[in-house]
C-alpha positions in Angstrom: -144.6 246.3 -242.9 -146.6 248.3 -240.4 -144.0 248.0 -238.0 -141.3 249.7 -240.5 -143.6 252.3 -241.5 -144.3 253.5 -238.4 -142.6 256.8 -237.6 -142.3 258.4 -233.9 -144.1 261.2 -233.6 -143.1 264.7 -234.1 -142.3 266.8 -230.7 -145.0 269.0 -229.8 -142.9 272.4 -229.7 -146.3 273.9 -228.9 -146.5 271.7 -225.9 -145.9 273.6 -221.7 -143.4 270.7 -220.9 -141.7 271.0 -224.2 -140.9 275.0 -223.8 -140.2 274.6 -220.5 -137.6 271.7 -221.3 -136.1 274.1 -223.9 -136.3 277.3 -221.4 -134.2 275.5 -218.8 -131.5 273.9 -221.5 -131.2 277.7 -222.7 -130.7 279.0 -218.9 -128.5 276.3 -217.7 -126.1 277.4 -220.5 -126.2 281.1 -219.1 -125.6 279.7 -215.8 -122.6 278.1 -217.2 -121.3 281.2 -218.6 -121.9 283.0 -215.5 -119.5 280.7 -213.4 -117.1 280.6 -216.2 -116.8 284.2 -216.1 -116.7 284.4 -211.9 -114.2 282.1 -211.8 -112.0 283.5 -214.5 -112.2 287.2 -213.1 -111.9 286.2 -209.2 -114.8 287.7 -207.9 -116.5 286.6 -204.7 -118.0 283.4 -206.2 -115.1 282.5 -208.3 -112.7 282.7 -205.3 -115.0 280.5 -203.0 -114.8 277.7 -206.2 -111.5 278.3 -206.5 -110.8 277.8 -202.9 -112.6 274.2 -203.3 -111.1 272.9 -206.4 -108.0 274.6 -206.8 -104.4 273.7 -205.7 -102.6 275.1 -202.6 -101.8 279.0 -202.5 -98.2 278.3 -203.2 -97.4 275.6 -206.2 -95.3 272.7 -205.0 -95.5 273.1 -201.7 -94.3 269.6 -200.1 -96.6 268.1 -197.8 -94.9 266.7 -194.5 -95.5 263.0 -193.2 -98.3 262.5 -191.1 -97.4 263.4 -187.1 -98.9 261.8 -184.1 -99.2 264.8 -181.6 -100.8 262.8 -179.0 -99.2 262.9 -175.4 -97.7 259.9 -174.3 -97.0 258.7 -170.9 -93.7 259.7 -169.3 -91.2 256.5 -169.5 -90.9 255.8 -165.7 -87.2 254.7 -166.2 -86.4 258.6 -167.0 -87.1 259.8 -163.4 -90.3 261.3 -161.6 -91.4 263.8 -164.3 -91.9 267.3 -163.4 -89.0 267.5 -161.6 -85.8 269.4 -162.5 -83.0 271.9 -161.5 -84.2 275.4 -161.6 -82.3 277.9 -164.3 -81.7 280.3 -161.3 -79.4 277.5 -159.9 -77.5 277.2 -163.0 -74.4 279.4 -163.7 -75.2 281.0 -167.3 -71.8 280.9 -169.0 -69.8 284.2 -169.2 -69.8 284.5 -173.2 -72.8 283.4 -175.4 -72.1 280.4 -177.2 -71.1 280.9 -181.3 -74.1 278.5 -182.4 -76.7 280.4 -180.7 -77.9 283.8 -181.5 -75.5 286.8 -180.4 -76.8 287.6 -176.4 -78.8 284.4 -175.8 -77.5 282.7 -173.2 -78.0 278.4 -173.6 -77.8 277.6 -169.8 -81.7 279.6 -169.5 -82.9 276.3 -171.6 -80.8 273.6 -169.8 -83.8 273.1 -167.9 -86.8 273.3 -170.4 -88.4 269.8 -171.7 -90.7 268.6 -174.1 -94.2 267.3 -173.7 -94.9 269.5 -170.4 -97.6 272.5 -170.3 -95.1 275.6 -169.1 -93.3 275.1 -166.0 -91.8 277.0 -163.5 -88.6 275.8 -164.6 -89.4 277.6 -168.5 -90.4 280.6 -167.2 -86.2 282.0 -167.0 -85.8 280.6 -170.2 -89.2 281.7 -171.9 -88.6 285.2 -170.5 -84.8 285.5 -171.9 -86.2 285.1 -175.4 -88.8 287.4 -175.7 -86.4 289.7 -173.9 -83.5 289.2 -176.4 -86.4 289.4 -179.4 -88.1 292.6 -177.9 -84.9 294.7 -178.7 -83.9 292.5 -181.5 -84.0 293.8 -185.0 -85.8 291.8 -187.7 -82.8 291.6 -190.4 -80.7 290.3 -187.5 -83.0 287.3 -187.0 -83.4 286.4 -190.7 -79.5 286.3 -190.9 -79.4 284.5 -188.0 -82.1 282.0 -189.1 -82.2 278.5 -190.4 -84.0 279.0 -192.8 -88.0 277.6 -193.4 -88.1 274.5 -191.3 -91.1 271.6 -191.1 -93.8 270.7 -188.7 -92.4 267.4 -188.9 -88.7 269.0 -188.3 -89.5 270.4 -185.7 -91.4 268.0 -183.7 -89.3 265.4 -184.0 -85.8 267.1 -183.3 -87.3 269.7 -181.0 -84.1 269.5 -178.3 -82.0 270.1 -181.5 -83.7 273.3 -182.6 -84.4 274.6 -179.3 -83.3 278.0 -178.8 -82.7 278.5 -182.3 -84.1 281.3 -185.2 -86.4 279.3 -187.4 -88.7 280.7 -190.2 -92.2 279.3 -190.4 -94.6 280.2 -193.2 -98.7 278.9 -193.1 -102.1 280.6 -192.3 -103.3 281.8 -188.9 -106.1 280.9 -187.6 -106.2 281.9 -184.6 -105.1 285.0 -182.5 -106.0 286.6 -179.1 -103.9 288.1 -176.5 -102.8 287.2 -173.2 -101.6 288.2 -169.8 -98.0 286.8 -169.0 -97.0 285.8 -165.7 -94.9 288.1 -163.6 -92.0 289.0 -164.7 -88.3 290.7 -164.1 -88.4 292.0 -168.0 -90.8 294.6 -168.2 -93.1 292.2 -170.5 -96.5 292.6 -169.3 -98.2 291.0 -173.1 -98.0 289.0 -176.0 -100.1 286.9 -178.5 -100.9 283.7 -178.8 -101.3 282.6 -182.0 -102.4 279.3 -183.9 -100.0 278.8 -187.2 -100.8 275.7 -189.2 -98.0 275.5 -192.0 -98.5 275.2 -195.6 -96.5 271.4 -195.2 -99.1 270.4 -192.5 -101.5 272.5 -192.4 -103.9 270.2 -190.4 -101.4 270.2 -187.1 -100.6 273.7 -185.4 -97.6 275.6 -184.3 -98.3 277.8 -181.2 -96.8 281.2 -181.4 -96.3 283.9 -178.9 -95.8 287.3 -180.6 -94.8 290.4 -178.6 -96.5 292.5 -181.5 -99.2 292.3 -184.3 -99.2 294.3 -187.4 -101.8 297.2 -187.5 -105.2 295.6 -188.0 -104.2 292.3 -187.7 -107.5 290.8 -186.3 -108.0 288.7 -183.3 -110.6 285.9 -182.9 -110.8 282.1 -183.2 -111.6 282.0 -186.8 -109.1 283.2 -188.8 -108.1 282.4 -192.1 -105.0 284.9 -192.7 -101.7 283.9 -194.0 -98.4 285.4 -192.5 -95.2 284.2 -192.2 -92.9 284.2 -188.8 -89.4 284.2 -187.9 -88.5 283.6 -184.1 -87.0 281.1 -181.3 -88.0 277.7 -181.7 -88.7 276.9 -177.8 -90.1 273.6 -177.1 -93.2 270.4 -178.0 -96.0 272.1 -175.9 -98.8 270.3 -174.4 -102.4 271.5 -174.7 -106.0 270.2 -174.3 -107.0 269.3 -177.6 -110.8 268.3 -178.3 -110.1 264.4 -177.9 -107.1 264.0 -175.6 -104.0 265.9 -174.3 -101.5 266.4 -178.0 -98.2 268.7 -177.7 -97.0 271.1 -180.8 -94.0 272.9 -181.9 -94.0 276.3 -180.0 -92.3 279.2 -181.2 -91.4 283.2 -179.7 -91.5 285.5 -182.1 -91.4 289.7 -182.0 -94.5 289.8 -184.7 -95.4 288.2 -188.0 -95.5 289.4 -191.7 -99.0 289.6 -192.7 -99.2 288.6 -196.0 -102.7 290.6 -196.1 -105.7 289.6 -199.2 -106.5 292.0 -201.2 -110.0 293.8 -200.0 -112.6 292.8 -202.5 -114.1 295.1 -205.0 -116.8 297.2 -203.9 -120.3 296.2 -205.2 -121.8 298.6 -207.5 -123.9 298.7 -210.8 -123.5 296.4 -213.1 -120.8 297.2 -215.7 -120.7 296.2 -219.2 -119.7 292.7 -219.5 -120.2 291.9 -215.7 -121.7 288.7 -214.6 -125.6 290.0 -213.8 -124.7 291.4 -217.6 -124.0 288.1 -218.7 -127.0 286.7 -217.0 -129.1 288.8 -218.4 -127.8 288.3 -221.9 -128.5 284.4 -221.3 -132.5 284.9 -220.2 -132.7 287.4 -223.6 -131.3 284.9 -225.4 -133.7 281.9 -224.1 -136.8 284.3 -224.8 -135.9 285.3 -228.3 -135.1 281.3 -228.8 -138.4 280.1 -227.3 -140.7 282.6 -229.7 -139.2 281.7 -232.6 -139.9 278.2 -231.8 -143.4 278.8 -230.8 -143.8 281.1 -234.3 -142.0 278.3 -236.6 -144.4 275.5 -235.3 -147.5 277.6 -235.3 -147.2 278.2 -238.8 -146.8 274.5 -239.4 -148.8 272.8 -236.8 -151.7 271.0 -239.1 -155.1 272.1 -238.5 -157.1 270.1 -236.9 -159.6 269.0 -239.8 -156.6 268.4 -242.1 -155.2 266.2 -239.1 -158.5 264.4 -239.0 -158.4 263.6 -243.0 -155.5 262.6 -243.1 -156.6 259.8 -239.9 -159.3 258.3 -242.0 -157.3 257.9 -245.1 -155.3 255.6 -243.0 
């Protein structure tokens, strides 16, 4: 019967570890509140957990098949690589062809191929682009686009969009200018920039941009999103970090910088802000852990009644 009888022991609410377990239960709910309330309003804590859990900028955006950039070996029955008829040497035709935009002349990228770092033979053809998109005006080239194509479009029918207006939307991440090469245009600097798409946004598209928007920022960090609409030119090798890979490269007059709003300044704390809720949270635990400690101190037994009660038993 002993064994029935025998009741666990009361918690000592009197007890350090006790109020400290009951402190932390108490704060840990704040906490909760806390994020709750950062990641419902946005502000600089909720947008960095929203950037981790949360889905893509743009709802059902379709993700493109995976893409192997890597360069592979010329196929020696094509010919010795690297060499090819000059654009100078070809006649460009009198009238621009109907499928191409109005002025561009096709015979400038007769001579252009994939999977090559820029030739001499790209430099006519690389040169009438930017020329044709320098005077170019933007409502032109949106009428004259195909509308918003894939990585995976075009890298694997890059001949079959070459020359053409494409749209491109994704986030920059990087952007720094450069020096052209000499030229017979007049066009003496662009931008390179790095543009991974929202359907691939692990593989880049290199663009060159004849102009930013005002305080667009340079650097190799960047995490801005724009949106570009230019001449698809050709699969461009680089020196990636593990081996030689190629990627979609596009000419483009600038981009439209679809710019984040600046965060809120930081001032006082405002009524209902999150130090406000915080601070409502460590009120709360104090006002919960006194009346604990004043309900059991009136009903701790004393310690000659405890005794007693010992040797009845």
């Amino acid at each position: 019967m002993d064994k029935f009888q025998r009741r666990r022991a009361p918690r000592d609410y009197l007890a350090r570890r006790e109020q400290w377990r009951l402190l932390f239960f108490v704060m840990a709910l704040g906490l909760l509140a806390f994020l709750a309330r950062e990641i419902r309003h946005g502000a600089g804590l909720g947008r960095a957990l929203q950037g981790i859990f949360s889905r893509a900028a743009e709802d059902d955006i379709p993700r493109g098949e995976e893409v192997d950039t890597r360069l592979k070996p010329p196929n020696q029955d094509e010919g010795i690589p690297g060499v090819f008829r000059s654009p100078r040497d070809v006649e460009p035709p009198t009238e621009p062809r109907d499928e191409y935009f109005p002025g561009l002349k096709a015979a400038y990228l007769d001579t252009v191929r994939d999977d090559t770092f820029f030739r001499a033979a790209d430099h006519d053809g690389w040169f009438h682009l930017l020329d044709i998109l320098s005077s170019a005006e933007p409502a032109e080239l949106e009428d004259a686009s195909r509308g918003r194509v894939s990585f995976a479009q075009l890298f694997q029918q890059s001949a079959d969009y070459r020359g053409h207006v494409v749209r491109l939307q994704g986030t920059v991440r990087r952007a720094f200018p450069l020096r052209p090469p000499k030229n017979d245009y007049g066009i003496d600097r662009y931008y390179q920039l790095w543009l991974f798409p929202d359907d691939n946004p692990s593989l880049p598209v290199i663009l060159f941009c004849l102009e930013l928007p005002e305080g667009f920022p340079t650097g190799m960090t960047l995490v801005e999103r724009a949106a570009v609409v230019g001449f698809y030119f050709k699969r461009l090798a680089y020196e990636a970090s593990d081996t030689l890979r190629t990627a979609p490269t596009v000419l483009a007059r600038g981009i439209r910088w679809q710019k984040a709003a600046p965060a809120a300044p930081i001032g006082p704390p405002e009524p209902g802000s999150p130090w406000s809720v915080f601070a409502v949270a460590a009120l709360f635990s104090a006002i919960l852990a006194a009346y604990i400690y004043w309900r059991t101190r009136l009903t701790r037994p004393s310690p000659a009644r405890s005794a007693t009660e010992a040797d009845r038993h």
